[in-house]
VEXVO-825112 format. One line per field, with one value per residue: residue in one letter; residue number from 1; x, y, z of N, C-alpha, C in turn. Coordinates in steps of 0.1 Angstrom, whole numbers. Layout:
vexro (a,...)
roro (NUM,...)
n.u (X,...)
n.v (Y,...)
n.w (Z,...)
ca.u (X,...)
ca.v (Y,...)
ca.w (Z,...)
c.u (X,...)
c.v (Y,...)
c.w (Z,...)
This chain:
vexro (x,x,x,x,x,x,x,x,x,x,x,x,x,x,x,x,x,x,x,x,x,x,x,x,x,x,x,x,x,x,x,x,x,x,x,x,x,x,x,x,x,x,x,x,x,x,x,x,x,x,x,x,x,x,x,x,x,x,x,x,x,x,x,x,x,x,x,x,x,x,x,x,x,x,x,x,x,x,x,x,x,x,x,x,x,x,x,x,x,x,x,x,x,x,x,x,x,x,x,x,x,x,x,x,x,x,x,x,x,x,x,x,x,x,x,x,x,x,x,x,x,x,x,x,x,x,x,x,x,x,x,x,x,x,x,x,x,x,x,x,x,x,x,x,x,x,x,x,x,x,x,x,x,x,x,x,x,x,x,x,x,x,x,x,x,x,x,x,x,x,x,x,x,x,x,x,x,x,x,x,x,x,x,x,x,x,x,x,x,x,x,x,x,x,x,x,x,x,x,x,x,x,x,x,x,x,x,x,x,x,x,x,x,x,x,x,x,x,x,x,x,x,x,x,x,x,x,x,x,x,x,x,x,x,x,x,x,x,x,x,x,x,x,x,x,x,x,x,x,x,x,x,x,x,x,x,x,x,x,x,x,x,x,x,x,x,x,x,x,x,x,x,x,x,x,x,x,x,x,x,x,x,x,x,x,x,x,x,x,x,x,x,x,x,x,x,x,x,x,x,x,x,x,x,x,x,x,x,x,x,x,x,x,x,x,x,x,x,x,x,x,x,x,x,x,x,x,x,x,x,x,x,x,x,x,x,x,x,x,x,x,x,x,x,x)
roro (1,2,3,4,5,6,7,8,9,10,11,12,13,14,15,16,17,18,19,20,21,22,23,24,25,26,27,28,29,30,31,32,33,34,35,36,37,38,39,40,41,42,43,44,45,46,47,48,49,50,51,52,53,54,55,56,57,58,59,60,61,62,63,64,65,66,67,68,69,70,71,72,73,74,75,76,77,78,79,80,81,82,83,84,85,86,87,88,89,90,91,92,93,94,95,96,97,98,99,100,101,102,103,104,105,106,107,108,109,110,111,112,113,114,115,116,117,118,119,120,121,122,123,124,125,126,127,128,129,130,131,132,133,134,135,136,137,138,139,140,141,142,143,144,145,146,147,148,149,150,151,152,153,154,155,156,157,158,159,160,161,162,163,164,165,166,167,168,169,170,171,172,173,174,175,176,177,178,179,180,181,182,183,184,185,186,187,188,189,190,191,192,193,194,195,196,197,198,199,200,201,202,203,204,205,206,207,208,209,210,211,212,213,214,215,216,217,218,219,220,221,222,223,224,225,226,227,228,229,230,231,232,233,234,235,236,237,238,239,240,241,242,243,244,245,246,247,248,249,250,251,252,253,254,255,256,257,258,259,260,261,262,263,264,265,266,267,268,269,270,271,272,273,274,275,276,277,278,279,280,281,282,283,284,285,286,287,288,289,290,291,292,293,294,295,296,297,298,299,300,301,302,303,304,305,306,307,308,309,310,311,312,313,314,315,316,317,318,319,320,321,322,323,324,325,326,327,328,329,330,331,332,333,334,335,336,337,338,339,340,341,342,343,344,345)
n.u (795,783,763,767,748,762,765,740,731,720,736,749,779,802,812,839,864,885,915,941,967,991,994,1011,1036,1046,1037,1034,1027,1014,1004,986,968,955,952,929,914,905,895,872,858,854,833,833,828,840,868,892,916,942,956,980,994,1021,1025,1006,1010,997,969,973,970,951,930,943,940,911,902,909,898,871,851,845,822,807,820,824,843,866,892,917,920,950,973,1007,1017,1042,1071,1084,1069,1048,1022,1010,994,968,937,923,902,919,936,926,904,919,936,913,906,934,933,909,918,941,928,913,889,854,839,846,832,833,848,875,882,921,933,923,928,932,942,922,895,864,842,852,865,843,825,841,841,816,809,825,807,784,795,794,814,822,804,800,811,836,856,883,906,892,883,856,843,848,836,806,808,813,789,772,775,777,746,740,750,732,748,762,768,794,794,807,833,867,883,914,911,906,918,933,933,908,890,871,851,843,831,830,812,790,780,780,764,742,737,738,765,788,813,845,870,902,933,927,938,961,985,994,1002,984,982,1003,1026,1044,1070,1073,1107,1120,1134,1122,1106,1121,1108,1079,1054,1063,1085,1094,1084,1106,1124,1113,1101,1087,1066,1059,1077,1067,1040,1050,1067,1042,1026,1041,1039,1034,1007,999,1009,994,970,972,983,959,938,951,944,919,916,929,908,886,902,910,931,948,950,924,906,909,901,873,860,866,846,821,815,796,783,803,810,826,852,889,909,938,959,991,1001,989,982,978,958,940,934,925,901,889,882,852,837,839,828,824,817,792,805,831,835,831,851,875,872,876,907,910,900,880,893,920,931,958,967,970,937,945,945,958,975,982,1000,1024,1042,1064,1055,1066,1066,1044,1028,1026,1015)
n.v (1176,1186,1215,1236,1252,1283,1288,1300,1315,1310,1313,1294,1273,1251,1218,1216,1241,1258,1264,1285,1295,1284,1298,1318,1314,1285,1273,1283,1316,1308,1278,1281,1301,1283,1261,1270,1275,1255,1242,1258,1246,1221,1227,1241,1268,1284,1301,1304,1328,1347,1381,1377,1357,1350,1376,1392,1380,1358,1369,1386,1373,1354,1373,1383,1356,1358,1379,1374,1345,1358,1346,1356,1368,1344,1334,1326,1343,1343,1362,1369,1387,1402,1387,1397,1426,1441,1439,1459,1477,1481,1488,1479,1450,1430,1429,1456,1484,1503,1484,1473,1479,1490,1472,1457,1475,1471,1444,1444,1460,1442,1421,1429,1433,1445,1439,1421,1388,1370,1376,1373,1371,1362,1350,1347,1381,1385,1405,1431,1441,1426,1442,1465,1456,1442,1463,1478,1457,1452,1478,1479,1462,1476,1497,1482,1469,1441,1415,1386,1384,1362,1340,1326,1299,1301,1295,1277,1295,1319,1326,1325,1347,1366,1364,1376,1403,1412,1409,1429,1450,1456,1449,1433,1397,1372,1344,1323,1300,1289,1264,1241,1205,1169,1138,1132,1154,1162,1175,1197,1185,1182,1205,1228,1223,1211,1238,1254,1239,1246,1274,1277,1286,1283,1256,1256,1237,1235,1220,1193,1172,1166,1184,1173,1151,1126,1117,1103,1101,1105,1083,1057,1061,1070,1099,1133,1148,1167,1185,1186,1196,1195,1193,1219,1233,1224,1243,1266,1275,1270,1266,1252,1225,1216,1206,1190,1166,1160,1152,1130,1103,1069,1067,1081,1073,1048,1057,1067,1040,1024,1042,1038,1014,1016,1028,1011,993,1005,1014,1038,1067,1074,1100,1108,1093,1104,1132,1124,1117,1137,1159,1143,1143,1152,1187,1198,1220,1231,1218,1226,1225,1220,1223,1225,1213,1205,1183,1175,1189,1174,1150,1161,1166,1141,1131,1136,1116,1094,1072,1071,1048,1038,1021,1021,1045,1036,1016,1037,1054,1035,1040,1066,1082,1109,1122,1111,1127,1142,1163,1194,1214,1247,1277,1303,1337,1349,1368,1382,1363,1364,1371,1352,1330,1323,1321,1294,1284)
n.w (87,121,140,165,189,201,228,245,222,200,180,152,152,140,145,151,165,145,152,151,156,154,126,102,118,130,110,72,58,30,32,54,44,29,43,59,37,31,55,58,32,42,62,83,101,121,135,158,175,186,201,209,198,178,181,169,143,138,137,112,93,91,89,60,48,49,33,12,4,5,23,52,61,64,87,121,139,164,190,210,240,264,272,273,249,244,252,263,271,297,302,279,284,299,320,319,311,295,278,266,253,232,223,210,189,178,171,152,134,124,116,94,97,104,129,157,161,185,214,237,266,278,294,334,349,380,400,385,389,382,372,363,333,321,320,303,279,277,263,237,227,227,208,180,180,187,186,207,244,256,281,288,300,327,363,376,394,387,369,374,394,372,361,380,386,362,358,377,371,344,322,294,290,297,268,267,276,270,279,293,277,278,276,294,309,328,346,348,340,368,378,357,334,344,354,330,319,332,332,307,291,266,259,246,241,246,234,228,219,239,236,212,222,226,201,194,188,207,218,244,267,242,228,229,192,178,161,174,192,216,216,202,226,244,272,272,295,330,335,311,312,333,324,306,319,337,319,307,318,334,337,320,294,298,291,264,251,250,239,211,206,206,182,165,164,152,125,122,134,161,173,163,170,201,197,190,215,233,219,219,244,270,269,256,231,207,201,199,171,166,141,125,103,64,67,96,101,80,93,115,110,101,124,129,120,135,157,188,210,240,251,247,259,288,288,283,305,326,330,323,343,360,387,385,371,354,345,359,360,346,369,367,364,336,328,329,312,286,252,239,248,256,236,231,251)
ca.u (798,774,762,760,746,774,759,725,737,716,746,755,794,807,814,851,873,899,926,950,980,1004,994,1024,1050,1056,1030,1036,1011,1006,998,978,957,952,944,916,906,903,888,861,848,848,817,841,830,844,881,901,932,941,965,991,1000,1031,1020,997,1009,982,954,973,974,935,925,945,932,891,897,911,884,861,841,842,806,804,829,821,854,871,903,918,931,954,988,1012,1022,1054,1080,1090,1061,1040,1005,1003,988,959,925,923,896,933,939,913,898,939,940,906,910,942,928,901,930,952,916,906,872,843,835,847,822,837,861,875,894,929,932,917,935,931,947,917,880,859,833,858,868,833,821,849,838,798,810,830,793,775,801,795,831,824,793,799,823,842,865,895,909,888,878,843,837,853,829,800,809,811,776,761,781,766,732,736,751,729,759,763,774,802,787,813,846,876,897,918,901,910,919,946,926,893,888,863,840,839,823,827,803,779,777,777,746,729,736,740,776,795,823,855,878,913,939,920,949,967,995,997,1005,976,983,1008,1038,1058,1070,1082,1116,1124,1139,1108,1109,1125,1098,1069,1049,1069,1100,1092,1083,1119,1133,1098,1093,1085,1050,1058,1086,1057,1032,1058,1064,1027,1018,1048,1044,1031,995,995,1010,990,960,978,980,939,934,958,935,906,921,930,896,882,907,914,943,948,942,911,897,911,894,861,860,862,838,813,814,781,788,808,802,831,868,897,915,954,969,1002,999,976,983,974,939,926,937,914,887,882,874,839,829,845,820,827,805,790,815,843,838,834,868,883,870,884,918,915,893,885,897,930,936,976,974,956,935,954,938,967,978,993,1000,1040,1047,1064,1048,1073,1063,1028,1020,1029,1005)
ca.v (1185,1193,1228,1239,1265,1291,1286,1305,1328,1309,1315,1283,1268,1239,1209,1216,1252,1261,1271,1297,1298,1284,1307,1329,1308,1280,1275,1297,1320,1304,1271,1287,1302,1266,1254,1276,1275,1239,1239,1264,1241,1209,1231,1245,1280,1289,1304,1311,1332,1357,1387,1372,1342,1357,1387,1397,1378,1348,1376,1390,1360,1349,1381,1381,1346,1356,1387,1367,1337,1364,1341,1361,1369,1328,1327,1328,1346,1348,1362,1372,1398,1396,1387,1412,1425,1445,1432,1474,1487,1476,1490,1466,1438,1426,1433,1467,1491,1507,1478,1460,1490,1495,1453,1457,1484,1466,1433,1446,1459,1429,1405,1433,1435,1456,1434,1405,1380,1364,1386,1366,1372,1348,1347,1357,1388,1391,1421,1438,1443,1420,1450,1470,1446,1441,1471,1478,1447,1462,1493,1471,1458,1488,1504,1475,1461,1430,1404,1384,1379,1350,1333,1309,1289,1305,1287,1282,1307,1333,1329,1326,1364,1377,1365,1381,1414,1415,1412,1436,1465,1453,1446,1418,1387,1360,1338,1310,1295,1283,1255,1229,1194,1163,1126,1139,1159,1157,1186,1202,1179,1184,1220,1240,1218,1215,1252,1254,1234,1250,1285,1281,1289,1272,1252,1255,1228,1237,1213,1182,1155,1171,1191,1160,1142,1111,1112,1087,1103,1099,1066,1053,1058,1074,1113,1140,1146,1181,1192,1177,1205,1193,1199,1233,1240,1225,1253,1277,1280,1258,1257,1237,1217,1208,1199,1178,1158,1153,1143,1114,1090,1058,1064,1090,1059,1036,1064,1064,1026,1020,1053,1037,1006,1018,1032,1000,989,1018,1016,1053,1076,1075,1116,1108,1090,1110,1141,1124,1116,1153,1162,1139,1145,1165,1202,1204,1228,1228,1214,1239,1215,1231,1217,1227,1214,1203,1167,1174,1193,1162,1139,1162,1168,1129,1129,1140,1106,1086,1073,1068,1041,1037,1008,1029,1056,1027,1014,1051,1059,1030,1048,1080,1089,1124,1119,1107,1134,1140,1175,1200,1229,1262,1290,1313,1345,1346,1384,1387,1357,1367,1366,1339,1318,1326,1315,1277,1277)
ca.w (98,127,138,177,189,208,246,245,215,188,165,149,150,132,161,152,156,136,158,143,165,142,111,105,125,123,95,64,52,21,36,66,35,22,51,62,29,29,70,54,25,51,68,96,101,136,134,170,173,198,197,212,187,168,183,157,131,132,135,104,83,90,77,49,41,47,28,-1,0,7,29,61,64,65,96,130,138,174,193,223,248,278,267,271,235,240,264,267,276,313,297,269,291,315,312,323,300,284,269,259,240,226,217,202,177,166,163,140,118,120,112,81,97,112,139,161,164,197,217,247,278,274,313,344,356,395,403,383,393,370,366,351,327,316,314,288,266,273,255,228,221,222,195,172,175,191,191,221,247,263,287,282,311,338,371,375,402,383,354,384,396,364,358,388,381,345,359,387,364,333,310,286,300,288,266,264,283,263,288,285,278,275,282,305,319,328,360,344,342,381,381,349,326,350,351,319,312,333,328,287,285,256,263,233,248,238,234,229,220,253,231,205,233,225,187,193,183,215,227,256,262,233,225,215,182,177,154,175,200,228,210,202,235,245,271,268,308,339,332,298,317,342,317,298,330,337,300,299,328,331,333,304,281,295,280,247,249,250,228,203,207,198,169,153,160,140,116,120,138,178,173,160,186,212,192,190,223,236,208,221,259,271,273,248,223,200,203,187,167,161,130,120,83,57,70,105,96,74,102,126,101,101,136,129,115,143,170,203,217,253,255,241,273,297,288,287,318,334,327,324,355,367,395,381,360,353,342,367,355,360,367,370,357,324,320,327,304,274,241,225,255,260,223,231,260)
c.u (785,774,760,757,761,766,744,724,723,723,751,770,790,811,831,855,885,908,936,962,991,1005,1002,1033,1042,1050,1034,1025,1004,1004,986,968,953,946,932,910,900,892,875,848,844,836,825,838,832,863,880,911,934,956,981,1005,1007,1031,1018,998,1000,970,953,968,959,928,926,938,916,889,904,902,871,851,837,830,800,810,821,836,860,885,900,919,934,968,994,1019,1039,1062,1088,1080,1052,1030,1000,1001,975,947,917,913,909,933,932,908,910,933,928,905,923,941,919,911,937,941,913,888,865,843,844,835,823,852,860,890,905,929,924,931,930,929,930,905,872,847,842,865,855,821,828,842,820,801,814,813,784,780,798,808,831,810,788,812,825,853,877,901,904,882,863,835,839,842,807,799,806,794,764,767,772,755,728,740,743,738,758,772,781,792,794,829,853,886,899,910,906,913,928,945,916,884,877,851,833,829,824,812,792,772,774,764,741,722,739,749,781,803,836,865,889,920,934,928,958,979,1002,1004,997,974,991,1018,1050,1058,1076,1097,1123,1125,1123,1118,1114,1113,1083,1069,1057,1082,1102,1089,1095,1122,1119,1096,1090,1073,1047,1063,1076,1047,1040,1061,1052,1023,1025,1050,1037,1017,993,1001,1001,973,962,973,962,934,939,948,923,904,922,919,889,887,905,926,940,939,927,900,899,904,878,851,854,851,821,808,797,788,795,808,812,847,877,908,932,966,981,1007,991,974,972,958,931,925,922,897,880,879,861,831,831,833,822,818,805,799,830,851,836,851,878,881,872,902,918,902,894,891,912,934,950,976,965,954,940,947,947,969,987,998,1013,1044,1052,1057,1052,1071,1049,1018,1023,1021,995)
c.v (1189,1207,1224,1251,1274,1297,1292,1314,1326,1306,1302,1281,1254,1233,1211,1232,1251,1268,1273,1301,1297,1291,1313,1326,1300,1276,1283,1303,1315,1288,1275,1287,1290,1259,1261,1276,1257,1237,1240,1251,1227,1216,1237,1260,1291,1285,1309,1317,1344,1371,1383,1362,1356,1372,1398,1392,1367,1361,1382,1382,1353,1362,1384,1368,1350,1370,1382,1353,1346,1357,1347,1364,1353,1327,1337,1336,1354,1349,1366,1383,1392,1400,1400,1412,1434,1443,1446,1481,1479,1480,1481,1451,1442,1430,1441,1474,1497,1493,1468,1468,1495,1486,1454,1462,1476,1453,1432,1449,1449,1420,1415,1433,1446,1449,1422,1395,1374,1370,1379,1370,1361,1340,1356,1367,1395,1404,1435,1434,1434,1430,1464,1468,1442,1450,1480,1471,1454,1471,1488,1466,1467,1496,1497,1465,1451,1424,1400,1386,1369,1354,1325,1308,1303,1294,1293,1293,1317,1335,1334,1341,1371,1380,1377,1397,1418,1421,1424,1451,1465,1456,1428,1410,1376,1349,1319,1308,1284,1274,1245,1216,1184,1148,1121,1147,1165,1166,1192,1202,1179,1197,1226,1228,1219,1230,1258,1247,1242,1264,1290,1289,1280,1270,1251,1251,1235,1227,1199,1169,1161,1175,1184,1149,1125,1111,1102,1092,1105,1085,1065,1050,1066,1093,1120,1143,1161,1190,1189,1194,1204,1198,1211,1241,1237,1242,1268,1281,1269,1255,1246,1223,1211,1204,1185,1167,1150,1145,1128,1107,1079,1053,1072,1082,1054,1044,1060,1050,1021,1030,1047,1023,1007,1023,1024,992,996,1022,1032,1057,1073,1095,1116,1106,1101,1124,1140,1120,1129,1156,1153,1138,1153,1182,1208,1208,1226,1231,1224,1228,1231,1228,1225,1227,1209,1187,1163,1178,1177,1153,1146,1164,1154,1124,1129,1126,1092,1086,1066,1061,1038,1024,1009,1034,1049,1025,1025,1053,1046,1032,1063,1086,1104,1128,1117,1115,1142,1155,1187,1212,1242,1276,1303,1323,1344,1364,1389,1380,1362,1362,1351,1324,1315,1317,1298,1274,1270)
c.w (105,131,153,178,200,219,236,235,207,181,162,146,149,148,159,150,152,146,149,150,159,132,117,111,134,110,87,61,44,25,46,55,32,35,59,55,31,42,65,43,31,56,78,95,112,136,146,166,186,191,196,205,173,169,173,145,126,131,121,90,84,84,66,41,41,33,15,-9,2,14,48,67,66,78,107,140,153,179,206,230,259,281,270,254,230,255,273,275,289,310,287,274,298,306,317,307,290,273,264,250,226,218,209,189,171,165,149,129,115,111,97,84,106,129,140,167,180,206,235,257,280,287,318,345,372,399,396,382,382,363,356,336,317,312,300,276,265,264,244,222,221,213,186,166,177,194,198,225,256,274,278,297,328,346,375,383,399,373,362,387,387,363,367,386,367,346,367,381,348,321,308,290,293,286,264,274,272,277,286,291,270,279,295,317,320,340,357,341,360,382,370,335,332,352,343,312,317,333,309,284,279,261,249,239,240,244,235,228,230,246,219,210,223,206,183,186,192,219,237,255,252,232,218,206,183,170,154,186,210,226,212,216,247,259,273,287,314,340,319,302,325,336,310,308,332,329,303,310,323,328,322,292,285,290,268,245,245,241,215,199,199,183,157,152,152,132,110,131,152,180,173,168,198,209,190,203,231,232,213,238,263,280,265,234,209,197,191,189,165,152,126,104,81,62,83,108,89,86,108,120,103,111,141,128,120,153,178,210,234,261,256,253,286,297,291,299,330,339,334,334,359,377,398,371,364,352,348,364,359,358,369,361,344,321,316,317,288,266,232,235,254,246,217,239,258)
């Protein structure tokens, strides 16, 4: 396992995180435990999760597991805010100082800890001022509750404003962006990496096999599997129905097809590739793998030792072009979304 640094932090993360979405549903706890125990002794010491996921019950279920391996003081340990968390109430959302200071205090009790290491905005929320929003998380780091803070699927001008905001009220400034990334789609490489080098924000790609899309477990033609991500997201909202679309045409096989390729040349997994791919891009700091069981963790564990050659990303990039990318980055509001949707995004 390699170490990056977390943008300009210093702080060392493992080249792979642990995404925690599934702990607590549809994972069980006592696998979830096992399998973070398991992530931990591969070298993996960068855990994601947000409030949202089972709403509160993955943040529950990672705490319980760090305060049972006792290895928490090893983990680099981040979540979210955003989400709305009660479908009754209109203040439990956004990223208003209310509720970010609320969501923080009961993340620390769901995680069992003092601090969060990485405390990240899920969405942009428009509707509210970005200096009020940030002078919240400033105060969150001047109490000792929170480390750094982040992004997740922000567009790059939004991450651009904050910076100059930061500077101009001398508050602490996002140190990393969470967005989707992948073979599918590749948008990002237009303007937010670039940005990212050269302002030393990290980049923590999520969804790196495009929803297990390029694992190779749909075919052409053929029924999803009921108990495959797509399945489960069955029926979840028209932003899944429109990703599910996108993912399964003719150029997103004929991805698979060449990813599946190179797989049987490297006598390893389609995932694998398509995971070491990501992982080897420039900019990218470190891919949040999202296993479901202990099967799907070794699979992405063994992506570390997969190399992608300058012949490899020729071939891929005669495919899967930026330019030609199927699934387009969304910078949209997530705030109204319910939680039981929200936590398949």
């Amino acid at each position: 396992m390699e170490y990056r640094s977390l943008g300009r932090t210093g702080v060392m993360v493992s080249e792979l995180c642990l995404g925690c979405m599934n702990f607590g549903g549809p994972t069980s706890e006592a696998e979830s435990f096992d399998m973070i125990d398991r992530a931990v002794d591969a070298g993996v010491n960068f855990l994601d999760t947000a409030n949202v996921y089972v709403r509160g019950g993955s943040e529950m279920v990672v705490g319980r597991a760090l305060k049972r391996n006792g290895k928490r003081h090893r983990i680099v340990l981040a979540t979210k805010v955003h989400g709305r968390m009660d479908e009754d109430d209109i203040l439990s959302a956004g990223n208003n100082r209310r509720h970010i200071i609320e969501q923080c205090d009961a993340s620390l009790q769901r995680l069992q800890t003092d601090y969060i290491d990485l405390y990240q905005l899920h969405r942009a929320n428009p509707e509210i001022p970005i200096d009020e929003t940030l002078r919240a998380l400033d105060d969150l780091i001047r109490a000792g509750k929170v480390r750094y803070i982040g992004t997740s699927t922000f567009p790059s001008w939004r991450v651009m404003e904050s910076f100059w905001v930061a500077k101009e009220l001398g508050l602490n400034r996002f140190v990393s962006e969470q967005p989707p990334y992948h073979l599918l789609d590749r948008s990002i490489e237009r303007e937010m990496i670039p940005m990212a080098q050269s302002y030393g924000l990290a980049i923590i790609p999520w969804s790196p096999l495009a929803r297990g899309f390029l694992t190779g477990k749909y075919k052409r033609g053929e029924p999803i599997p009921g108990d495959s991500r797509f399945g489960f997201d069955a029926g979840r909202g028209a932003a899944n129905e429109r990703r599910r679309d996108q993912h399964f045409t003719e150029l997103g096989f004929g991805i698979l097809d060449l990813v599946q390729q190179l797989a049987s040349e490297k006598s390893c997994s389609a995932g694998q590739v398509a995971l070491a791919w990501v992982n080897s891009k420039p900019g990218v700091t470190s891919p949040i793998i999202g296993p479901r069981t202990m099967a799907h963790l070794d699979d992405n564990l063994g992506a570390i030792d997969i190399q992608i050659t300058e012949e490899d990303h020729k071939r891929l990039d005669a495919l899967a072009q930026p330019e030609r990318a199927t699934v387009p980055y969304y910078h949209g509001d997530m705030v109204n979304f319910a939680a039981s949707e929200y936590a398949w995004v």
